[in-house]
ZAMARGU-4260 file (C-alpha; in steps of 0.2 Angstrom, whole numbers, plus 5000, padded with zeros to 4 digits):
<rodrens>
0) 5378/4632/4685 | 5375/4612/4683 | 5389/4600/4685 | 5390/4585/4676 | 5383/4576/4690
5) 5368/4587/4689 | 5370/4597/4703 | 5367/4617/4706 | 5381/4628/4707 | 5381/4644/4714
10) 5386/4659/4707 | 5389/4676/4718 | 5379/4666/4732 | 5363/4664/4722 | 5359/4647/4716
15) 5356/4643/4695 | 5347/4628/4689 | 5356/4626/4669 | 5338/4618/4667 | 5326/4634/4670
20) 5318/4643/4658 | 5328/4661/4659 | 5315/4671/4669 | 5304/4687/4660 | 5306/4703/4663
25) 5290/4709/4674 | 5281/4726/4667 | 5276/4738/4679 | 5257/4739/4680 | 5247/4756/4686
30) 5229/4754/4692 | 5218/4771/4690 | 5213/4777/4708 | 5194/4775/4713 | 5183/4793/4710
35) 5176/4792/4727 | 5183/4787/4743 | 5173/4771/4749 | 5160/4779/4764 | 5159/4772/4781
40) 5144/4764/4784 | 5138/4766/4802 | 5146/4782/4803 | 5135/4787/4787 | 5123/4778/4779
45) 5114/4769/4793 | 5098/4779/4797 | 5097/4788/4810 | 5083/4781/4818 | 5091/4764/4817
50) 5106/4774/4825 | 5093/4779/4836 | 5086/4761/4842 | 5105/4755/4844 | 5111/4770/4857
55) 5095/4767/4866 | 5099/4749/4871 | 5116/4756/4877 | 5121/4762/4898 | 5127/4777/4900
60) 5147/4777/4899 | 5143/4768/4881 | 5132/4782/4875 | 5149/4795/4882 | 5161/4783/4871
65) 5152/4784/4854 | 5149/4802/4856 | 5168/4803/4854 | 5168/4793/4837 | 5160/4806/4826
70) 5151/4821/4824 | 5134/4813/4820 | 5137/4801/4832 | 5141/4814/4846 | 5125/4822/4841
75) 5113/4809/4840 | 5120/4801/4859 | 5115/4818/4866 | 5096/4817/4861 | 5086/4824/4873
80) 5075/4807/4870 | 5087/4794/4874 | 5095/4803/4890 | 5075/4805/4898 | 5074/4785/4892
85) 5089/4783/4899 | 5085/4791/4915 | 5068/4784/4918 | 5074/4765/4915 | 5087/4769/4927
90) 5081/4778/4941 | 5063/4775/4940 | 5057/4792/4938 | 5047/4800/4928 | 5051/4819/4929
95) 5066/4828/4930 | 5066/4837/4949 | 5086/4845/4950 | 5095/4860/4952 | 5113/4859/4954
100) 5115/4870/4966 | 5109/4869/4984 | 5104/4887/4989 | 5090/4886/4973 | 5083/4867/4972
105) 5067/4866/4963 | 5054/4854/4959 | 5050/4858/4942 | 5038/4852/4929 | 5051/4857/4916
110) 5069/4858/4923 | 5082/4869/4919 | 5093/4858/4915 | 5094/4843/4901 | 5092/4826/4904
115) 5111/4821/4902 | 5112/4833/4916 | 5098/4827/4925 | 5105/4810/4926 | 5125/4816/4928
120) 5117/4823/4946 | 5107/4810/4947 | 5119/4796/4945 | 5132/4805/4956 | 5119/4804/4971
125) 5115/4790/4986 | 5098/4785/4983 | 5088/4778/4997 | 5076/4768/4985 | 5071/4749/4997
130) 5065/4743/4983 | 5084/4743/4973 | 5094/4741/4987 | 5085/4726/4993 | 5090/4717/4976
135) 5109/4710/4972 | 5121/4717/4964 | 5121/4709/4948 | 5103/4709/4946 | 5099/4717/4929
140) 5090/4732/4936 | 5108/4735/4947 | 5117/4734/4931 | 5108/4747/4921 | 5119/4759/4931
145) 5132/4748/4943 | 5138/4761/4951 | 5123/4770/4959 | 5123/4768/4978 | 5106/4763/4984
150) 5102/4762/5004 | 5086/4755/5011 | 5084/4771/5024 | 5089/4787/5025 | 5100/4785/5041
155) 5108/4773/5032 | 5113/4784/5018 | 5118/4800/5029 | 5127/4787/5039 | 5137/4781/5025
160) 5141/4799/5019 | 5157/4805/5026 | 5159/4822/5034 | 5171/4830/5024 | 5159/4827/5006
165) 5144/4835/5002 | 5134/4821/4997 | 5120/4821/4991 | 5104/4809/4994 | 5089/4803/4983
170) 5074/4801/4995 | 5064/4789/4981 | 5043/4789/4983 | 5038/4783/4996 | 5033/4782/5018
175) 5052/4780/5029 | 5045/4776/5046 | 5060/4783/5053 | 5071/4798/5064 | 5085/4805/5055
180) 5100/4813/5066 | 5105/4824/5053 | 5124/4825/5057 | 5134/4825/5041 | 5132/4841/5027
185) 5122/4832/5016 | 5110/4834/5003 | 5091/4827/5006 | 5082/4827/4991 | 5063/4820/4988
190) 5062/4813/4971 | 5044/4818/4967 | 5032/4820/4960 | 5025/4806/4970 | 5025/4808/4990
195) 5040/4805/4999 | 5034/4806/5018 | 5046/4807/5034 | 5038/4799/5048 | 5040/4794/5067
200) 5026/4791/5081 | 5043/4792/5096 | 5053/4803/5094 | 5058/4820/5083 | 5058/4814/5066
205) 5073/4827/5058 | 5087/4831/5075 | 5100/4843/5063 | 5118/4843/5074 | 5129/4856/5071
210) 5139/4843/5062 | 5129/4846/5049 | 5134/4863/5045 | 5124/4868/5029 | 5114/4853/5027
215) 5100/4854/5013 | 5083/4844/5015 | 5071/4847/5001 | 5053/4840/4993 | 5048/4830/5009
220) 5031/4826/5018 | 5040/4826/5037 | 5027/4822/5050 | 5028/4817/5069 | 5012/4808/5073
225) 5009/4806/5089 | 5004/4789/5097 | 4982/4789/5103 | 4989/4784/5121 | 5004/4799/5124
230) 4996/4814/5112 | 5007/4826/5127 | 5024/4819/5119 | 5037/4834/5116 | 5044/4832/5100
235) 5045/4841/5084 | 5046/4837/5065 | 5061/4847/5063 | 5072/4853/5078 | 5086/4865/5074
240) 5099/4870/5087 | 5112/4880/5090 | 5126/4882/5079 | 5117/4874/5065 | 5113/4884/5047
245) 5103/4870/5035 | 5091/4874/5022 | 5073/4867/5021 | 5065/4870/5006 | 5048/4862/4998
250) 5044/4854/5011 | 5027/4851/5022 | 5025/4850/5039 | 5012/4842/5051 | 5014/4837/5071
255) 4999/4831/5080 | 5008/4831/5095 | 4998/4844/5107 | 5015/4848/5116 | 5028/4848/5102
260) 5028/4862/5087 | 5032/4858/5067 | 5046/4867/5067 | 5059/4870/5084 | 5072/4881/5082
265) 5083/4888/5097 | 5101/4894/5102 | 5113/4906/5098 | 5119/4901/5081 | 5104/4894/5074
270) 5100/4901/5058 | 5092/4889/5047 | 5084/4893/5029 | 5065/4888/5026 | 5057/4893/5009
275) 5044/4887/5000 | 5037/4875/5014 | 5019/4873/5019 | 5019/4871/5041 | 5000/4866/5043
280) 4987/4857/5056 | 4998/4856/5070 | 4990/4853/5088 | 5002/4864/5095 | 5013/4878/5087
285) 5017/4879/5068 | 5036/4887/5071 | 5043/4890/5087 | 5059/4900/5088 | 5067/4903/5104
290) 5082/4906/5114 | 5094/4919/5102 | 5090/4908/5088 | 5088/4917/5070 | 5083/4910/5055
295) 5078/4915/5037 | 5058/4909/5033 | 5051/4914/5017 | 5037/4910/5004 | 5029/4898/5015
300) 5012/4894/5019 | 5010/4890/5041 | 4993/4890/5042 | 4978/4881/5051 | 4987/4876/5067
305) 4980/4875/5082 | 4988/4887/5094 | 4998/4901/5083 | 5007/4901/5068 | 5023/4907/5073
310) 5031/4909/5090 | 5047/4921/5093 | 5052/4922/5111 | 5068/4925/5123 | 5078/4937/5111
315) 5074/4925/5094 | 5077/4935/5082 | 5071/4928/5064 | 5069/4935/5047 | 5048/4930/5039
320) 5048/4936/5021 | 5035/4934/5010 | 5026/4921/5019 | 5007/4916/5021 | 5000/4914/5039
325) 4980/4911/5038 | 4968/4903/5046 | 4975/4898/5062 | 4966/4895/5077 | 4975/4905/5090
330) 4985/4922/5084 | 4996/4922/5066 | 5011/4928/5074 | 5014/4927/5093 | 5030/4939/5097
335) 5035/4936/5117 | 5046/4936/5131 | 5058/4950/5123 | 5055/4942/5105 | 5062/4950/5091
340) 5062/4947/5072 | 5058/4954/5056 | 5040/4951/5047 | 5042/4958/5032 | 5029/4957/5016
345) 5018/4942/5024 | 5002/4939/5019 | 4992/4936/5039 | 4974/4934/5037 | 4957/4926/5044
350) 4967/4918/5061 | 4955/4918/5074 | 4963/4928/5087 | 4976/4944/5081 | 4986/4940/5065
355) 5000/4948/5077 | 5002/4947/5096 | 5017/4957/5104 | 5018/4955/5123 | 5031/4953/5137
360) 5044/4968/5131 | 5046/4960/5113 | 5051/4972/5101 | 5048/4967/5083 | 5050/4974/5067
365) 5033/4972/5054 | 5036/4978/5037 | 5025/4979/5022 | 5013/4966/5030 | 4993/4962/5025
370) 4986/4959/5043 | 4967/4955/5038 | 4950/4948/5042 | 4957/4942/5059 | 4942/4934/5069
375) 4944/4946/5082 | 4959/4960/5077 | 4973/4965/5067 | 4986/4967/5081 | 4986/4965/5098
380) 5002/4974/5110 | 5000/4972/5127 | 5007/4970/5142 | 5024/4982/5138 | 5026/4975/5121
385) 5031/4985/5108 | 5034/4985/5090 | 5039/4993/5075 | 5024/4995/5060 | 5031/5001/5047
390) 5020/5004/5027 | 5009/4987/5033 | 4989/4987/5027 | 4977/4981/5043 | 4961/4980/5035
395) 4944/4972/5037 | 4947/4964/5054 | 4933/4959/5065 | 4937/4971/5080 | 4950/4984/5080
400) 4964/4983/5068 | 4977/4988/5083 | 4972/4986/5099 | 4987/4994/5112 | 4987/4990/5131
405) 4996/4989/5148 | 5009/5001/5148 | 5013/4995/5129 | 5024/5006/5118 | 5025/5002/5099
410) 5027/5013/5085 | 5016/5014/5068 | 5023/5025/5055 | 5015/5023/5036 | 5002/5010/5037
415) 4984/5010/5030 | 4972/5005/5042 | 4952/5005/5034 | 4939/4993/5035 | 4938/4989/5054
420) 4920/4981/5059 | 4924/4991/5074 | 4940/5002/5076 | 4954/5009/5069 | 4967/5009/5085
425) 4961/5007/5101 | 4970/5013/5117 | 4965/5005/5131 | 4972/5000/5149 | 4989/5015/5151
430) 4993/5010/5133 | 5004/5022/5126 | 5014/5022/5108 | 5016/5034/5093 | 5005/5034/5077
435) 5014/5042/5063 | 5008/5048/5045 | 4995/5032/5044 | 4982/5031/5031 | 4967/5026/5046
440) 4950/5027/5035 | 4933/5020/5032 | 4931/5009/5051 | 4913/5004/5058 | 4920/5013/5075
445) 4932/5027/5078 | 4949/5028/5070 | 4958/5032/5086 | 4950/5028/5103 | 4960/5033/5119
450) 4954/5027/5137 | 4958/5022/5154 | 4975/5031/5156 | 4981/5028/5140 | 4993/5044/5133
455) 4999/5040/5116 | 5007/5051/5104 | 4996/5051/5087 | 5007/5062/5075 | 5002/5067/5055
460) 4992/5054/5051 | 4975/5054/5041 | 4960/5049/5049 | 4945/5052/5037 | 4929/5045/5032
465) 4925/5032/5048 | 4906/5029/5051 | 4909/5035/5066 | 4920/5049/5075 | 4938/5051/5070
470) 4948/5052/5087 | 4939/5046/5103 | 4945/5050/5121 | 4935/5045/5134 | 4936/5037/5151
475) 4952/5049/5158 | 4962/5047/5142 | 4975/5055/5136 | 4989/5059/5124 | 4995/5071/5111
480) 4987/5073/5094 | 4997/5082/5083 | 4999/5087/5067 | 4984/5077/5059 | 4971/5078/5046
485) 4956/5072/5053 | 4940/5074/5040 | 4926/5068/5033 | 4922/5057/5047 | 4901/5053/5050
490) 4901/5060/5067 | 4914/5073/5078 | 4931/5074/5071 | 4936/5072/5089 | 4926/5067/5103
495) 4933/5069/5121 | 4924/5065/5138 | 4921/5058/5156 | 4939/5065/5161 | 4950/5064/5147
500) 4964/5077/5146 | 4972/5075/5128 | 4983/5088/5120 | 4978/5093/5102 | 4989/5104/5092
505) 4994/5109/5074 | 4979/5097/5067 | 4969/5101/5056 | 4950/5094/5056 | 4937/5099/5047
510) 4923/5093/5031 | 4916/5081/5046 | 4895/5076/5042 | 4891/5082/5060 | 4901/5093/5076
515) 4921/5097/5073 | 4928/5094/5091 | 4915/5090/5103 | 4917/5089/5123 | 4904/5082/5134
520) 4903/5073/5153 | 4918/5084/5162 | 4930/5082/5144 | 4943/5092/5144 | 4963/5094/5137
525) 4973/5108/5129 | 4967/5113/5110 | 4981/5123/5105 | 4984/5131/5086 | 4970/5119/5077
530) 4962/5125/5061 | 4944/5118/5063 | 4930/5122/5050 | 4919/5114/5034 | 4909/5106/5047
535) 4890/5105/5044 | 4888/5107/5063 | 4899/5120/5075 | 4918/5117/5076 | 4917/5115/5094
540) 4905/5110/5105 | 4908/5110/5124 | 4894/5103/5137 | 4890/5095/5151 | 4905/5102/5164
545) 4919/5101/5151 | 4933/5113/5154 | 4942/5113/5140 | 4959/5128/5134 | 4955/5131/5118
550) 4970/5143/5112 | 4978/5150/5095 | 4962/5139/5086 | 4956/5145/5070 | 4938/5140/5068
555) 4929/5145/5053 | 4917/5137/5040 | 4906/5128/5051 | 4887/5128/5045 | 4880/5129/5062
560) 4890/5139/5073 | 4908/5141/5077 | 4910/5134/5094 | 4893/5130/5104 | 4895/5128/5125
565) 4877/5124/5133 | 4871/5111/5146 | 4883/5118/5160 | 4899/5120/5148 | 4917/5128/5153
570) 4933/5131/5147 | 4943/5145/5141 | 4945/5152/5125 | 4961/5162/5121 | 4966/5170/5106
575) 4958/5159/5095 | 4953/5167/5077 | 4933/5160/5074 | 4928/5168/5058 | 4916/5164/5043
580) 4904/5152/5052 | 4885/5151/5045 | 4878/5154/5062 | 4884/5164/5079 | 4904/5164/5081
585) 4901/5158/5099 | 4885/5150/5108 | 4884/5152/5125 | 4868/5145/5133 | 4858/5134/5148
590) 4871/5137/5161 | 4887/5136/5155 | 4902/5148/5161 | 4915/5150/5148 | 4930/5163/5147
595) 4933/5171/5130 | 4949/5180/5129 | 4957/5190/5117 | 4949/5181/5104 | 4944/5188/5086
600) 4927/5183/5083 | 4923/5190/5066 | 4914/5187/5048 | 4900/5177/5057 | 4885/5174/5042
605) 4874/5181/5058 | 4879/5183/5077 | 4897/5186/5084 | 4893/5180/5103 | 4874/5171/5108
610) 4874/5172/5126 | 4851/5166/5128 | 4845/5153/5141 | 4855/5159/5156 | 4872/5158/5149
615) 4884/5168/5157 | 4904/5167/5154 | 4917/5182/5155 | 4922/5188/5138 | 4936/5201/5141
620) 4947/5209/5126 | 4940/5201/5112 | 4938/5209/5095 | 4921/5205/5088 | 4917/5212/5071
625) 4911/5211/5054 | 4896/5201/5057 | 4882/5200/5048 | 4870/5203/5063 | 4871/5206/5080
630) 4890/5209/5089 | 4883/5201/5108 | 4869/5196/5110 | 4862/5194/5126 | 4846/5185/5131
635) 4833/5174/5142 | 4838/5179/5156 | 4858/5178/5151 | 4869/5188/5165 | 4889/5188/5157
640) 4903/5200/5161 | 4910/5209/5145 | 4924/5219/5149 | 4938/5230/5136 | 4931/5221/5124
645) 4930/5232/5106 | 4912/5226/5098 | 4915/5236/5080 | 4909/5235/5060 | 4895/5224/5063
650) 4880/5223/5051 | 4868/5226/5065 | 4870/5232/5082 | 4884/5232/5095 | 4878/5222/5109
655) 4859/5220/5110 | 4854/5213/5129 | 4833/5207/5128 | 4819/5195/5136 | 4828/5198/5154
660) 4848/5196/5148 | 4858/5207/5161 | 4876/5206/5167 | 4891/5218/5167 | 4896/5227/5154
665) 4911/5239/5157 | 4923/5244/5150 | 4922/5241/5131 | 4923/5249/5114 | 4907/5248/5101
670) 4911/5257/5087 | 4904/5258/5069 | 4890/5247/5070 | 4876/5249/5056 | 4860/5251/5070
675) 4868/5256/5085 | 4882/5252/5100 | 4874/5248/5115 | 4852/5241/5114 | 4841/5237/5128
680) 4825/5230/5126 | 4811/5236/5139 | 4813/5227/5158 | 4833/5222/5155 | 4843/5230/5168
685) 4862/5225/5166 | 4876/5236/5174 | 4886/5248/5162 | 4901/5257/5166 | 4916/5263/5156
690) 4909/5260/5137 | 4916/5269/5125 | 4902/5270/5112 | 4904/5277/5098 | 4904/5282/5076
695) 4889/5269/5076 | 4878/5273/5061 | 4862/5273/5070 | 4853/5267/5053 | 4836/5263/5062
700) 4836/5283/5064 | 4837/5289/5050 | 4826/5276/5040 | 4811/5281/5054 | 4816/5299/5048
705) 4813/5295/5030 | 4798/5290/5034 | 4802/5270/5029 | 4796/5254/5034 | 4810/5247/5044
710) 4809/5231/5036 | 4817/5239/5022 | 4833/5240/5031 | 4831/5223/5039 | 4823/5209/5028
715) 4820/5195/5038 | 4834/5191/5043 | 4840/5203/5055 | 4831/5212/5070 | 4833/5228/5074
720) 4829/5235/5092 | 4814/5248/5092 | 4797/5252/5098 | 4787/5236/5093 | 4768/5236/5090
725) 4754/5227/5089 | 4736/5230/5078 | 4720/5229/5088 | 4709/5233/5072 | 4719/5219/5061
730) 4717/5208/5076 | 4736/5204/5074 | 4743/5190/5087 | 4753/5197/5100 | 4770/5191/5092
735) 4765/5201/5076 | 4776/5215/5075 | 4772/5232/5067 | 4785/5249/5065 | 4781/5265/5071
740) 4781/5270/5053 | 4769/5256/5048 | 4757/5264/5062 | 4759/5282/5057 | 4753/5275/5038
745) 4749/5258/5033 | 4739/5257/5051 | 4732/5278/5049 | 4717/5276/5063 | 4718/5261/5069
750) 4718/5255/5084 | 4737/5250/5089 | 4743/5244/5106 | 4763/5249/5111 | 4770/5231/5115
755) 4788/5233/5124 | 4805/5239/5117 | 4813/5224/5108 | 4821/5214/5092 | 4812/5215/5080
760) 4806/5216/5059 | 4790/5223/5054 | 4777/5208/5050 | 4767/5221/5040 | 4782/5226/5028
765) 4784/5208/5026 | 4766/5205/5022 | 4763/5194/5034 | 4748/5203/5040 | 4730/5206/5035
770) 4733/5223/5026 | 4746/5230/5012 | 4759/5239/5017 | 4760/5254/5009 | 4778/5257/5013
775) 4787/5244/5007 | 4772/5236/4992 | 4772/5219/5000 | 4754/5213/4999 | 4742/5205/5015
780) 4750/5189/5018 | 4763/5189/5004 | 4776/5180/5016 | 4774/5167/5030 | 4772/5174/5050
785) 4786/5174/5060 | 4786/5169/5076 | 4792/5184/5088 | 4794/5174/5101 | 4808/5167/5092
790) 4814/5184/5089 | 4811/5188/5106 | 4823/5176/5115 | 4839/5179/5102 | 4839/5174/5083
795) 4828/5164/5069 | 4841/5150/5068 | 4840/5143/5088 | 4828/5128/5082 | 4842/5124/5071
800) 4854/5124/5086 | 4841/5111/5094 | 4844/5099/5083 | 4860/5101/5083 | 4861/5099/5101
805) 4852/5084/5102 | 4859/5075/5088 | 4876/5077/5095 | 4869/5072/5113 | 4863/5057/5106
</rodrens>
């Protein structure tokens, strides 16, 4: 309210001016909402490659802050594209080379994990990279990623590292002329693609300590290179000692020191990890592990160094897996000096020397290996090494594929051992060992040669189709053979001479292209309960002062005899079953003085027992039956003792004795023989006493009664004993042959000549002569002549044994 004197009065504390204009009444006013809400530009509208362009100029704890803004942001900060920018700008690189974990790092083309990954590992890391750490800190190259430690060397970085972290260390491309003392559990890491190469002229470029526990080096070119003046230095790329467990992986080593190895591992506790690491063109030794050390080497390549690949001495005992060893200049693998170890699924090939040496009572373990084209042999045990080879393939080595000497004692059980340019396994020197269930096939040479005081034990394995013999003892060797299939082999099954007294039992040997078991040059050993047959010459051949005990055998199937003794041959033959063979059962010939006893001597496609050329022998209680042709025959001035022997069934005569045979016979049974028990020819004068002959058919009889030709009842392959004759008017030869029923008829008045009492078919019923038989209708010269001399001194098929004889000689 105003007074008079114009001034404002108040009323209930607010002021009034009289001269105001009253105040209006204000009207509320509603405003309509907007339809849409408005719409955030950047998050929204802004392309995305815009977005894109903008996220690529940011480090990487901006590009983690807008991924927290929105979802499209979020998305678009974790291209793929900006985090491989990203990482290349930063660190350099150009490929992505990291697995998180330590046990399975890999160098990748493509990695397993994504770039924001790549570069959290990354970025966590100590890089040694001289060309960052040499510039300052805020240079803007240090600035794209401030907190990245960089060191100049890699000393420096495992120096910085602390004990208690497992750091982990970039190795950027690049030559670090340096030596590493690798005493903290860190992480080397060569960031390839690019060489990152390790190298030092003084000293051992990588010393682990046993600090280092679990220490990792990987993708590294670590070379000691040995100064011109001092190439004898003693130092090593990499020595591990004892107590120390790091892994190496992807790495390649070279040393050209001639004293110091790649790779030096030794002492109890040693067991470091190599994998995928190529050891190569040292002057020296690729890995040497010594002195209890162990270790874990697989999928490397160690090869071209120039003394061996691998050396495993003093009770070492490492684990190679999967590895190749090739092309060294000295052995693949050198075991020694009570080595140990297992070498398991390792590729060992063209080394100059063996691809495995085992000396000095090492004692290995070689599993699933391929030990091939060695310069000179698969494997090589000697001086009391020994060995287990177990399911390995030695094949297509120069010389043997094992080769087992001085007093040496491995074991091979399941291998495949074919393609030898010379042998399978060769004994040599007092080698001994056991060979069991291999697969020995297709070498130049025999499978198995024994010599020298060698006595192994060779136990069901299969030694078929060598170019040469199977199993070869020679030179006093000895051993036991057991159990074994031995076939299909180009010469003998088994050959044993000059001394050699091996034991061969249960085997079974037979299909061979020549002789089954053949001793020669004073051979001699126990054959005890063999089969022997299918060979296309005799099972058994014994000569030349051999003195074999052939017991329990059976011998059967042979194409040229069952068992052949000649040239001055022994031995004693003892209830062996020889059945079924094309020729004789048993040969007995120029000189040789066997003993057959209680043998069954039986089915023979001709003879049972040929005893021609001064053979003598004692056969005593034998059973000889069932053969085609003669039971004994004895010949050619022959002089043997038969005694209690039983001489029955056969398809001829019992015993035929002709051409001046002689000897004892007393005391035996012939019985049921087609022609007749006992025949002499005219002049033989043998002593008999005690025979027992009897039942024989006496078939010549009654086919002279009837009137026949006896070539009817003989053919031309048998001969049997009677008056033979000889045609003056038909001016036959004097080994021309006639019957005395071809006299009395098909010669009627002419002029005949008596010749001797002998073995014999009729020529004329045959036709072999100048006039028909009228007997048997075979016309003059309707068949070849036969030689009667050949008949004369014991059977058609001894040219065949001639051959035989010198083939096997030979």
């Amino acid at each position: 309210m105003m007074t008079s004197r114009g001034t404002v009065k108040r009323s209930h504390g607010r002021e009034h001016n009289d001269f105001a204009a009253p105040r209006r009444k204000r009207r509320a006013t509603c405003h309509p909402l907007p339809s849409e809400a408005p719409v955030p530009y950047f998050q929204e509208v802004l392309p995305a490659e815009v977005l894109v362009h903008i996220f690529s100029l940011l480090r990487e704890t901006d590009l983690c802050h807008v991924a927290r803004v929105c979802r499209r942001f979020h998305e678009i900060s974790n291209l793929e594209s900006l985090w491989r920018n990203l990482f290349r700008r930063v660190f350099e690189l150009d490929q992505a080379c990291l697995h998180p974990t330590a046990s399975s790092l890999k160098h990748l083309s493509v990695s397993q994990l994504s770039w924001k990954e790549q570069f959290s590992i990354m970025h966590g890391s100590a890089h040694v990279y001289p060309k960052m750490a040499a510039l300052p800190q805020n240079h803007p190259m240090r600035q794209e990623a401030p907190f990245v430690r960089y060191y100049s060397t890699i000393s420096e970085a495992v120096s910085s590292s602390t004990e208690d972290e497992d750091t982990r260390i970039i190795v950027h491309p690049g030559v670090y002329t340096e030596s590493v003392d690798l005493d903290k559990p860190v992480t080397l890491i060569g960031a390839g693609p690019e060489k990152v190469l390790l190298v030092n002229s003084s000293r051992t470029v990588v010393e682990v300590k046993p600090s280092a526990k679990d220490a990792t080096i990987s993708n590294m070119e670590i070379k000691f290179d040995a100064p011109e003046d001092s190439p004898n230095v003693r130092q090593y790329c990499i020595r591990v000692p004892e107590n120390c467990e790091p892994t190496v992986h992807n790495c390649h080593f070279t040393n050209t020191s001639f004293c110091g190895s790649c790779v030096y591992i030794h002492g109890q506790g040693a067991r470091p990890h190599f994998s995928h690491c190529t050891i190569a063109n040292a002057n020296n030794v690729g890995v040497f592990v010594d002195d209890h050390a162990q270790g874990r080497f697989e999928h490397n390549v160690i090869h071209s160094n120039k003394l061996a690949g691998v050396w495993i001495k003093n009770f070492a005992s490492p684990i190679f897996r999967h590895n190749e060893v090739h092309h060294g200049k000295d052995v693949g693998f050198f075991v020694f000096q009570d080595g140990q170890g297992l070498l398991e699924d390792n590729d060992i090939h063209s080394n100059r020397i063996a691809g495995v040496e085992i000396k000095n009572d090492a004692n290995p373990i070689i599993y699933r290996c391929s030990i091939h084209h060695g310069s000179t042999g698969g494997v090589y045990v000697h001086d009391k090494g020994r060995g287990q080879f177990i399911e390995n393939k030695i094949f297509a080595n120069t010389y043997a594929g094992v080769w087992i000497t001085s007093e040496s004692n491995p074991t091979l059980r399941d291998n495949e051992i074919f393609g030898g340019l010379q042998g399978g396994v060769y004994f040599f020197g007092g080698g001994r060992g056991v060979l069991e269930k291999n697969n020995i096939h297709s070498n130049t040479l025999a499978g198995v040669q024994i010599r020298t005081g060698s006595n192994p034990i060779i136990r069901n394995n299969e030694i078929h189709h060598g170019l040469h013999g199977g199993v070869y003892v020679h030179d006093n060797g000895r051993g036991l053979i057991e159990g074994n299939e031995i076939h299909s082999n180009a010469l003998a099954g088994v050959w044993i001479t000059t001394g050699s007294q091996p034991v061969l039992r249960h085997n079974r040997i037979h299909s061979g292209k020549q002789v089954g078991i053949y001793f020669y040059d004073n051979g001699g050993g126990v054959l005890e309960e063999n089969d022997i047959y299918n060979h296309c010459f005799s099972g058994i051949q014994i000569r030349t002062s051999s003195n074999p005990v052939i017991r329990r055998n059976k011998i059967f199937g042979g194409k040229n005899g069952g068992v052949l003794i000649y040239n001055s041959g022994e031995g004693l033959l003892e209830e062996n079953d020889i059945y079924g063979n094309a020729l004789a059962g048993v040969w007995i010939k120029t000189d040789s003085n066997p003993t057959l006893r209680r043998n069954k001597i039986y089915d023979g496609k001709e003879g049972g027992v040929c005893i021609f050329n001064s053979g003598r022998g004692v056969l005593k209680e034998n059973d000889i039956f069932n053969n085609t042709l003669t039971g004994v025959l004895i010949s050619s001035g022959s002089q043997p003792v038969l005694r209690k022997n039983r001489v029955f069934g056969g398809r001829a005569a019992g015993i035929e004795i002709t051409n001046n045979g002689g000897g004892v016979i007393e005391d035996n049974e012939v019985f049921d023989n087609h022609f007749d028990g006992i025949c002499l020819a005219t002049g033989v004068n043998p002593r008999l006493s005690g025979n027992k002959v009897y039942g024989n058919r006496r078939t010549l009889e009654d086919a002279i009664q009837l009137g026949k030709c006896l070539y009817s009842i003989s053919g031309d392959n048998s001969y049997p004993m009677h008056d033979f004759y000889r045609c003056l008017t038909c001016e036959n030869s004097e080994n021309d042959a006639i019957c005395v029923n071809c006299v009395q008829t098909c010669h009627k008045d002419h002029q005949v000549q008596f010749v001797r009492h002998d073995r014999f078919f009729c020529d004329c019923g045959a036709g072999a002569l100048s006039c028909n038989c009228l007997l048997t209708g075979y016309k003059a010269f309707s068949s070849p002549k036969v030689s009667k001399l050949q008949q004369n001194q014991g059977n058609s098929s001894q040219p065949n044994m001639a051959v035989q004889q010198n083939t096997a000689t030979s």
